[in-house]
N, C-alpha and C positions, 0 to 999 in steps of 0.2 A: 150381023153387026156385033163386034165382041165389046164387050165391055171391060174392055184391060186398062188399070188405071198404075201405072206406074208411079206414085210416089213413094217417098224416100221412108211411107210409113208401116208400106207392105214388106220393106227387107228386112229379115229376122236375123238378129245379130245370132253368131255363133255359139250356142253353149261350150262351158268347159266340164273336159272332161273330170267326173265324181273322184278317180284314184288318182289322175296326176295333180288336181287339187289339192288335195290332201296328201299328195307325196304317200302313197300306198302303191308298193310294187308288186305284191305276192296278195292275190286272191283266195281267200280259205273256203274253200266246202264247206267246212262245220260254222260258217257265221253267215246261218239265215237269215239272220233279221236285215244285214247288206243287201243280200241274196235277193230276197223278197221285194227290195225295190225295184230291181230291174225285170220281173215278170207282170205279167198284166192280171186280173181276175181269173181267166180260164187258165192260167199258166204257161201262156208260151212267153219264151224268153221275147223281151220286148227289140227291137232292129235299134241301130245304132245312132237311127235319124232320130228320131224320139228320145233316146236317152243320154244321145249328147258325149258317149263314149267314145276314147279314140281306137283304134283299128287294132292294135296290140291287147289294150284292155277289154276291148269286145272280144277277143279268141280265147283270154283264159275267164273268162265271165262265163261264157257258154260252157267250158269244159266245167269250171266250177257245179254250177246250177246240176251239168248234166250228172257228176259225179254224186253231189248230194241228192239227187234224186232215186240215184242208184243204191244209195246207203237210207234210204227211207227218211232220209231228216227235211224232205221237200218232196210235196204229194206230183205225182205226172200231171193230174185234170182235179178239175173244183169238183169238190165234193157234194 
């Protein structure tokens, strides 16, 4: 027997996307403290479901992150 209850209180409305919000088109590497939001504790970059980003801004979000990590201003793993 499942217990599925379909009301109208279980559907999560859409977040919007953090950069087309704010009309932010170019993702900087060097601005961690942005950065920082979209990774979790152990630092993997957080999925799109979760952070509410649209499809464009999640590809240079990841290159972002991945780039500043490469330049040491964002650690790979929690310290």
């Amino acid at each position: 027997m499942s217990n599925n209850n379909n009301n109208s209180s279980s559907i999560k409305s859409k977040k919007e996307c953090y950069f087309c919000g704010n009309f932010i088109q170019d993702i900087d590497y060097k601005d961690t403290r942005t950065l920082e939001k979209f990774i979790n504790f152990y630092r993997k970059i957080l999925p799109r479901k979760r952070t509410g980003t649209c499809s464009g801004h999640q590809r240079k979000l990841s290159t972002a992150i991945k780039r500043s990590r490469i330049m040491a201003l964002l650690s790979f793993v929690h310290k």
